[in-house]
C-alpha positions as CSV (number, residue, x, y, z in Angstrom):
1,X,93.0,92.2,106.5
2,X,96.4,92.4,107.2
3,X,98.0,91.7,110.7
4,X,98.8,94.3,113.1
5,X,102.4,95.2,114.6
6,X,101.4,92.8,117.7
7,X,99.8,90.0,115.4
8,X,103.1,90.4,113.1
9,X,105.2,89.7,116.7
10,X,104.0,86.5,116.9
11,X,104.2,85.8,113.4
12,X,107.8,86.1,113.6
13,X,108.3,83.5,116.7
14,X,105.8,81.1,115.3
15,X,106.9,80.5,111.3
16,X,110.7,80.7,111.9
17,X,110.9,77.1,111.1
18,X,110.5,74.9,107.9
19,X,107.4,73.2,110.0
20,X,105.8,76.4,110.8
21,X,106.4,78.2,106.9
22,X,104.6,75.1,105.6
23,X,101.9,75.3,107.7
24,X,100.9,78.4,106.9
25,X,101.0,77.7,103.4
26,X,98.9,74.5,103.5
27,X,96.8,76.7,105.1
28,X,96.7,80.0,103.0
29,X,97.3,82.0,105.9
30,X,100.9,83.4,104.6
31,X,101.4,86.4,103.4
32,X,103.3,86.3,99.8
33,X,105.2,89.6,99.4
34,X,105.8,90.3,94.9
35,X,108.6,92.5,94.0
36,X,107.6,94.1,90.7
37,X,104.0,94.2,89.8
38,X,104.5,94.1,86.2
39,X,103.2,91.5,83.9
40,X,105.1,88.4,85.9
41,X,104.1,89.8,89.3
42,X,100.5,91.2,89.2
43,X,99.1,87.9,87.3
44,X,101.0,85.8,89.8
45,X,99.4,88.4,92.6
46,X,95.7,87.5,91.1
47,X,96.0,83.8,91.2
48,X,97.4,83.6,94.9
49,X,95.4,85.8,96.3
50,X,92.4,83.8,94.6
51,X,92.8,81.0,96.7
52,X,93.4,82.9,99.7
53,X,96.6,84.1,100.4
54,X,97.0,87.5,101.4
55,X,99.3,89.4,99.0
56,X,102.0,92.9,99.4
57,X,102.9,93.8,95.9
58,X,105.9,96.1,96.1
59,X,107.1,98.2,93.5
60,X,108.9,101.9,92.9
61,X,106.3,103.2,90.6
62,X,104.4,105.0,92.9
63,X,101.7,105.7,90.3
64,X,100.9,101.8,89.4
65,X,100.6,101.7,93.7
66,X,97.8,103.8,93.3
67,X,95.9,102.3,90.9
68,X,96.3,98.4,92.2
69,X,95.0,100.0,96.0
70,X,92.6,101.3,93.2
71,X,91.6,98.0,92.1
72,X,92.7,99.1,88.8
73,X,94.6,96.7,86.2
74,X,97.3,98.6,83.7
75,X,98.2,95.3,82.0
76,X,96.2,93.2,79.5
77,X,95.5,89.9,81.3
78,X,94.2,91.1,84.5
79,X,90.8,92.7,84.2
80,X,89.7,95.6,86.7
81,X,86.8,93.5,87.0
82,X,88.5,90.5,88.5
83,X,91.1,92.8,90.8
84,X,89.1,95.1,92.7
85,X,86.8,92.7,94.5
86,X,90.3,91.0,96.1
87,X,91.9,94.8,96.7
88,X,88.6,95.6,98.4
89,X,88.5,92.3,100.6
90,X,92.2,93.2,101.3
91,X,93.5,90.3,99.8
92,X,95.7,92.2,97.3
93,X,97.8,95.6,99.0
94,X,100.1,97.4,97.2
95,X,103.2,99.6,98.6
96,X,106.3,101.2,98.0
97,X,107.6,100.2,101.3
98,X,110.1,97.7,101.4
99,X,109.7,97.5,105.3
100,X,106.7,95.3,104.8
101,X,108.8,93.1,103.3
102,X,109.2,91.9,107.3
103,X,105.6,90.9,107.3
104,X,106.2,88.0,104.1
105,X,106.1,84.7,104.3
106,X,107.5,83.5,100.9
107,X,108.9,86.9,98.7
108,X,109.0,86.4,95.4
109,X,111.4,88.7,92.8
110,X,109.7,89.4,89.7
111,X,111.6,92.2,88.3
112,X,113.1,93.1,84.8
113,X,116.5,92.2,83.7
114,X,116.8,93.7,80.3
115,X,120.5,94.2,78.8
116,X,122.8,96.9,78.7
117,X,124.0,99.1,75.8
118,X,126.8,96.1,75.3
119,X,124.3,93.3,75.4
120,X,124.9,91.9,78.8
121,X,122.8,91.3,81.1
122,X,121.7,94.1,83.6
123,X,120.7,92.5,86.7
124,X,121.1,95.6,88.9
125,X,117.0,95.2,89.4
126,X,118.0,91.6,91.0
127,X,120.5,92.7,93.0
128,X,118.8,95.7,94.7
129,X,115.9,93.2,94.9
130,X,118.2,91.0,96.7
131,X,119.7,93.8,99.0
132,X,116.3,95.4,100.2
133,X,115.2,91.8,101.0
134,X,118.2,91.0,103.0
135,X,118.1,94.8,105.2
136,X,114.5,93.1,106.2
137,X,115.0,89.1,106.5
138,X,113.8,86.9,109.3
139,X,113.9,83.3,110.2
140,X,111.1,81.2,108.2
141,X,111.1,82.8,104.9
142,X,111.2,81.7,101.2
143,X,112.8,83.3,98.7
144,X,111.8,82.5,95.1
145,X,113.5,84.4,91.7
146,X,111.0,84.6,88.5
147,X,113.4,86.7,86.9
148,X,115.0,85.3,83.8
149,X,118.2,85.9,84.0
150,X,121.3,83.5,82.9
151,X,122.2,80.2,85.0
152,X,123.9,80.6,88.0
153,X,122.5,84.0,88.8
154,X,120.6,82.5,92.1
155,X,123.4,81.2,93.4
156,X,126.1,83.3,92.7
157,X,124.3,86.6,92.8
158,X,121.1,86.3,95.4
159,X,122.3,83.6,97.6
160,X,125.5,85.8,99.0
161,X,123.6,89.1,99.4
162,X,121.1,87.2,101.1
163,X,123.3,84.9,103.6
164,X,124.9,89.0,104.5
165,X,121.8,88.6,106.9
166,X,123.4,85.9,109.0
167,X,120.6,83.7,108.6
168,X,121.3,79.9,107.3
169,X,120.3,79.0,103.9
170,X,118.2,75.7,104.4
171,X,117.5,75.9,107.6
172,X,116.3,79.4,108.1
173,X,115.3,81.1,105.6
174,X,114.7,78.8,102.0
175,X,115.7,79.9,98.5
176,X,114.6,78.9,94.4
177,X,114.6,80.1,91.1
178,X,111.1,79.5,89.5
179,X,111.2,81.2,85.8
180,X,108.0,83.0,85.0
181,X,106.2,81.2,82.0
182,X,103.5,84.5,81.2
183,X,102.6,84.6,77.6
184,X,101.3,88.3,77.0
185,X,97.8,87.7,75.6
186,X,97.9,84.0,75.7
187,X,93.9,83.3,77.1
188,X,94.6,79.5,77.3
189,X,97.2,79.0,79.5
190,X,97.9,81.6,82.2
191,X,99.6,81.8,85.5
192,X,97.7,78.7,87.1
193,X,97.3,76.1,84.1
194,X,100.8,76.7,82.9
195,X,103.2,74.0,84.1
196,X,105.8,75.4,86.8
197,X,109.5,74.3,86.8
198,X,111.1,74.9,90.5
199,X,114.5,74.7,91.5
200,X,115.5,74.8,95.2
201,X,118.8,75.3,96.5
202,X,118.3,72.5,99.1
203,X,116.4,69.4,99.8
204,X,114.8,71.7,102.2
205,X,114.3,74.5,99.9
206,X,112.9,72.7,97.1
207,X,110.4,70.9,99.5
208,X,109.1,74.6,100.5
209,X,109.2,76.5,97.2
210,X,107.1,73.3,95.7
211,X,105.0,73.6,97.9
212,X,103.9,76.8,97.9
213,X,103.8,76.9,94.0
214,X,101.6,73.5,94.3
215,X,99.0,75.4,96.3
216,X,98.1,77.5,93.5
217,X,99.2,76.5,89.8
218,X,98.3,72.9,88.4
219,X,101.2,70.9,87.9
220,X,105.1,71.7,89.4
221,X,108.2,70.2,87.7
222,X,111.0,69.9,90.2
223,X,114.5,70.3,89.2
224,X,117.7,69.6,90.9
225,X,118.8,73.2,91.1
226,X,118.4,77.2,91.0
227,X,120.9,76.7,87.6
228,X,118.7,73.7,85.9
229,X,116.0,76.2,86.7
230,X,117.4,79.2,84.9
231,X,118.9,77.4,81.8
232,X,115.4,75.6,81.4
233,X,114.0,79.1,80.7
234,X,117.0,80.9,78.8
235,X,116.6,77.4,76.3
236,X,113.3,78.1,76.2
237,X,112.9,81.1,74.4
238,X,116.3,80.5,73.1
239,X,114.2,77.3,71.0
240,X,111.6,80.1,70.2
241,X,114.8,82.6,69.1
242,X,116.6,80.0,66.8
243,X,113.5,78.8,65.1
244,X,112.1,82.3,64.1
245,X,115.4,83.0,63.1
246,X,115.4,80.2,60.7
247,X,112.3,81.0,59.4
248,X,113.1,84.0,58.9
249,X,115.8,83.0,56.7
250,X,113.9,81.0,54.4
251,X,111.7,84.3,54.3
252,X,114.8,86.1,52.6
253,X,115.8,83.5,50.6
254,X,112.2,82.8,49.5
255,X,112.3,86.7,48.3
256,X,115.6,86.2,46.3
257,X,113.6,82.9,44.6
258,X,110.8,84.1,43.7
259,X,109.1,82.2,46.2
260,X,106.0,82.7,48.7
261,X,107.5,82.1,52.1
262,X,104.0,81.5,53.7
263,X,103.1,79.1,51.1
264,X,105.8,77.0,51.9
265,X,105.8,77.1,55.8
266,X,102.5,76.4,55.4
267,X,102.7,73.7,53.5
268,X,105.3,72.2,55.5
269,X,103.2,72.2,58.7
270,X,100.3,69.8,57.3
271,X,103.2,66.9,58.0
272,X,102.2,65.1,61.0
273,X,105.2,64.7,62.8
274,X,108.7,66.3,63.5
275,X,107.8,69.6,62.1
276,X,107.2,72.8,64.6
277,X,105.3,75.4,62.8
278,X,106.9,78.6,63.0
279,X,105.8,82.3,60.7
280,X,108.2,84.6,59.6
281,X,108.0,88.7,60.4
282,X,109.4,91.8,60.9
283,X,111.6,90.9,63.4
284,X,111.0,89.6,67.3
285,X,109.9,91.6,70.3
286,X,108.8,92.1,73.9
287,X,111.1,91.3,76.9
288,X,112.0,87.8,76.0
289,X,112.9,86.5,72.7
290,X,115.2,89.4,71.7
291,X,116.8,89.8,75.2
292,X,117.3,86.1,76.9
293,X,119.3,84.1,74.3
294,X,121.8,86.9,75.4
295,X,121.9,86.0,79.0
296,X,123.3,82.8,78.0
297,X,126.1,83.6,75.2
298,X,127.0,85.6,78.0
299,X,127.4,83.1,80.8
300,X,128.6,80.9,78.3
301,X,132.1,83.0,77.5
302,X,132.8,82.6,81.0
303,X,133.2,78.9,79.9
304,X,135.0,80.0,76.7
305,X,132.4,78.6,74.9
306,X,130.3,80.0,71.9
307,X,127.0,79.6,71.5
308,X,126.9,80.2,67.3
309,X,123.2,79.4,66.9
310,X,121.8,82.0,69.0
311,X,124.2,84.8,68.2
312,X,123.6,83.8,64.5
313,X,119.7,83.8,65.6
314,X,120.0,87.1,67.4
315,X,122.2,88.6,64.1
316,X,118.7,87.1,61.3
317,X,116.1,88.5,63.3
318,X,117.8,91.5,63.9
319,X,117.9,92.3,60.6
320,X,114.7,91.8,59.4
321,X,113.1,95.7,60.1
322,X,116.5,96.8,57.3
323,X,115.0,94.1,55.1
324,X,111.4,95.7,55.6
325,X,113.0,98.7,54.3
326,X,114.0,97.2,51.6
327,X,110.7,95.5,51.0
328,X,108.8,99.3,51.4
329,X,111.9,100.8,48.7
330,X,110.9,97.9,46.4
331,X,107.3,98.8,46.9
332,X,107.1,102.6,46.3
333,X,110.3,102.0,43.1
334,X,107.1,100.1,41.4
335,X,104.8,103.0,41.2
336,X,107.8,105.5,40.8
337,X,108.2,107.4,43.8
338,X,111.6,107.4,46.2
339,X,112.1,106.6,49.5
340,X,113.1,109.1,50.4
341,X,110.5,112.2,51.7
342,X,107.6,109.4,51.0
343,X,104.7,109.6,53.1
344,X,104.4,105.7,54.9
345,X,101.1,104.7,57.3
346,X,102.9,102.1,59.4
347,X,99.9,99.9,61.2
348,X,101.0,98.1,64.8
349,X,103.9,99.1,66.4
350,X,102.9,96.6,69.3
351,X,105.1,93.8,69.1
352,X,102.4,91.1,69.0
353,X,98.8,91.3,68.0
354,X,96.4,92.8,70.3
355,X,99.0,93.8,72.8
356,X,99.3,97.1,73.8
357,X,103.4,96.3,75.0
358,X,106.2,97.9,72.4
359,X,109.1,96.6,74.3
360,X,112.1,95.7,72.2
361,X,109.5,96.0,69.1
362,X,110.4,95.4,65.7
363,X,108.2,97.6,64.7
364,X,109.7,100.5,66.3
365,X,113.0,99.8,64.3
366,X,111.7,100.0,61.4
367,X,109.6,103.6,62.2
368,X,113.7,104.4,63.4
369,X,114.9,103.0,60.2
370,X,112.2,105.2,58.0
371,X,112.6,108.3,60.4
372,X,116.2,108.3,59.3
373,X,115.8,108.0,55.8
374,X,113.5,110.8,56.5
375,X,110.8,109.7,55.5
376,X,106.9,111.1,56.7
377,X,106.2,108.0,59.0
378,X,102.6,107.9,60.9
379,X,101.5,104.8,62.6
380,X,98.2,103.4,64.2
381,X,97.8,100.8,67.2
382,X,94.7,100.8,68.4
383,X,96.5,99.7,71.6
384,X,99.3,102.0,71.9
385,X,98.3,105.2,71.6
386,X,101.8,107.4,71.8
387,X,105.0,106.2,71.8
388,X,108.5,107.5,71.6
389,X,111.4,107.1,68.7
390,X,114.7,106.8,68.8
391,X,116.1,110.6,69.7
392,X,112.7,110.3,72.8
393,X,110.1,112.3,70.2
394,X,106.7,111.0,71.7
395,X,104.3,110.2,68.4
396,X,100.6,109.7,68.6
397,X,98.8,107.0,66.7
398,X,97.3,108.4,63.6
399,X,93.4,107.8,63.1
400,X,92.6,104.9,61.3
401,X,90.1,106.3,58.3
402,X,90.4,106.0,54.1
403,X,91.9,109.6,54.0
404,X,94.6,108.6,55.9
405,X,94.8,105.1,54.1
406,X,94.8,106.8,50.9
407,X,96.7,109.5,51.6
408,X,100.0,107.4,52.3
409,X,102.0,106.0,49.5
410,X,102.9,103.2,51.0
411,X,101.1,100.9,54.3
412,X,103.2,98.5,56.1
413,X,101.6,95.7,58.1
414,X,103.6,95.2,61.3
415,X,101.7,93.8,63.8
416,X,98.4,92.2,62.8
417,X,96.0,93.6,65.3
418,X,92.5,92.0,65.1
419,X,90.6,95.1,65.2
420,X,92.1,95.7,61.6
421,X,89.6,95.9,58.5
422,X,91.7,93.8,56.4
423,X,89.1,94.5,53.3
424,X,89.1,98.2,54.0
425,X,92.9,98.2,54.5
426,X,93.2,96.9,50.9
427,X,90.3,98.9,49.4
428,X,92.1,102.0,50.3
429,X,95.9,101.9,50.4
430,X,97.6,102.7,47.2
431,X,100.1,99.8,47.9
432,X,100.4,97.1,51.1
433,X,103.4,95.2,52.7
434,X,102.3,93.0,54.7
435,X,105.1,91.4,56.9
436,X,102.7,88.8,58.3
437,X,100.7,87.8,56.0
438,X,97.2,89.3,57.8
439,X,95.5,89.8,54.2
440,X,95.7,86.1,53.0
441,X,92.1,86.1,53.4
442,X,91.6,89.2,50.7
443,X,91.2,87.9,47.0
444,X,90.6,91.3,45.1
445,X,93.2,93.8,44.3
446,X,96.1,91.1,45.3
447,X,98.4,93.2,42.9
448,X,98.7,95.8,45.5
449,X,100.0,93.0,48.6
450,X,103.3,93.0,48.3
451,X,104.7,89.9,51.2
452,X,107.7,89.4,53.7
């Protein structure tokens, strides 16, 4: 369990020093304080406290507190199952108190950093992070940042709140940036088999911050700085950005040529070498794709320099829930029925399959984009059952059934959800698009699929 106020005193005096903080994590017997226990920070909770480690997850919601100390998981890749057993073994403690912060080890910052109405980057999360760390520093601590943000961000933004302390960087307490790598939903590769890139500020940082990461995930990159660090993961999902973007491109062109998009890509993919396979959609979603490119053409006009790829990446995909639209007018003009006023069964508005996260979805664009031209929208997601539009109206998901198949003059595929009944899908809507191509699979009644 974890160490009382006179156990914590002599903490303090014995892991001030590089020797001592490595010691205690060769041996498991530091205590890793998270910052966020969101999708970054409860995962990386799990697989440290697995191994032994005891762990303080801090965040503000005072309701996801309760239901870690609960041993209950809100987010898809933990399981209940494999969290309560290391919450009831006290392994895993979860607080709102930022005073415990004192009792840490190694801290690690895993909060959001989403953009502002502008699209730059809001890193107010980091910084108050930063400034509730530093009110409760000590000698013998490390630092690490798994927020993506833009390059430079450790340095310029975390380093000077934290040196307010009057503690030495280096010396006595140890600072890195170590980008989070979490695919939402990914079952293969998760916290501990996906490769770690670590940038330390110092020799001595670097040695410390490896360290600890090597304790628990397989294999550790090391990189020269906080900076490498951070542009490693902005490029990254900038690659992902830029490539879906092209795709997605060839999707609209493909439409103007009379041309099956998925045909092609496919096609494309069988050659064996220099060819990434990448699938058109409705658009990109979740915290990463459509927010990180950003951080960087940000950072970059500082340099007066203009990053026209992922600006003209950021303009393709952005368009692609308007050109939905147009797919779904197209649809209804062929059996004679307007836009606008139609009734339109919308299924997924996760923004990847058999997710329940709606972050930054395309699909909720598009339900925007229909709710203005007022049309009846619905949705299901087996995963998400209410969500909010635009103006804040919370909508619930519509049953899935044949009556309410039926019933619609037009259903849009958005995010292929495999708990779908593809065959049943088809059976009963009067008319499909299907942005991702789940009903390739269906032979019969291929008139009423209409594709990206």
């Amino acid at each position: 369990m974890f160490s009382n106020t006179l156990l914590n005193e002599v903490k303090l005096s014995a892991h001030s020093s590089k020797e001592g903080l490595l010691e205690v994590i060769k041996t498991t017997e530091a205590t890793i304080a998270i910052i966020g226990m969101g999708y970054v920070g409860l995962p990386l909770a799990l697989c440290v406290a697995k191994i032994g480690f005891q762990v303080i997850g801090i965040d503000v919601n005072s309701e996801r507190v309760s239901q870690l100390n609960a041993g209950q998981s809100y987010i898809n890749d933990v399981s209940s199952k494999d969290l309560e057993p290391l919450v009831s073994e006290g392994k895993i403690k979860a607080s709102t108190d930022l005073h415990l912060l004192q009792q840490a080890d190694v801290i690690i910052i895993c909060v959001p950093t989403p953009l502002t109405k502008n699209r730059d980057p809001d890193i107010s999360y980091i910084r108050q992070a930063a400034e509730s760390i530093a009110a409760n520093m000590r000698p013998g601590q490390l630092i690490t940042l798994e927020s993506t943000t833009y390059p430079g961000t450790t340095e310029e933004v975390l380093l000077p709140i934290l040196s307010q302390s009057g503690l030495q960087v280096g010396q006595d307490f140890f600072i890195a940036h170590s980008p989070e790598r979490v695919d939402p939903g990914n079952a293969r590769y998760t916290t501990h088999n996906t490769n770690k890139v670590v940038g330390g500020y110092t020799p001595n940082c670097q040695e410390v911050a490896a360290a600890f990461y090597r304790k628990s995930i397989l294999d550790i990159i090391s990189v020269s700085s906080p900076g490498c660090a951070e542009m490693v993961k902005v490029f990254e999902n900038t690659f992902r950005a830029v490539n879906i973007a092209l795709v997605n491109e060839l999707a609209l062109l493909c439409d103007k040529m009379g041309l099956n998009v998925w045909e092609v890509v496919e096609a494309a993919s069988t050659k064996p070498f220099g060819m990434l396979t990448f699938w058109p959609g409705p658009g990109v979603g979740g915290h990463c794709i459509p927010i990180d490119p950003f951080y960087l053409t940000w950072k970059a006009r500082e340099y007066n320099f203009h990053t026209r790829f992922i600006e003209l990446a950021g303009e393709i995909n952005s368009y692609m829930p308007q050109f939905v639209r147009e797919k779904v007018m197209r649809a209804l003009g062929k059996q004679g029925k307007p836009l606008y006023h139609s009734k339109v069964l919308m299924l997924g508005i996760a923004y990847k399959r058999d997710l329940g996260d709606w972050r930054q979805s395309p699909g909720l664009d598009l339900f925007n984009l229909l709710l203005n031209d007022e049309v009846e929208i619905h949705y299901n997601d087996p995963h998400v059952p209410e969500m909010q539009d635009v103006k804040g109206k919370t909508h619930f998901s519509t049953p899935l059934t044949p009556e309410s198949l039926s019933s619609s003059d037009c259903v849009i595929i958005v995010t292929d959800h495999s708990a779908y009944n593809y065959h049943e899908i088809v059976e009963y809507s009067p008319i499909i698009v299907d942005t991702r191509n789940a009903c390739a699979q269906i032979l019969d009644q291929r008139e009423k699929i209409i594709l990206l």
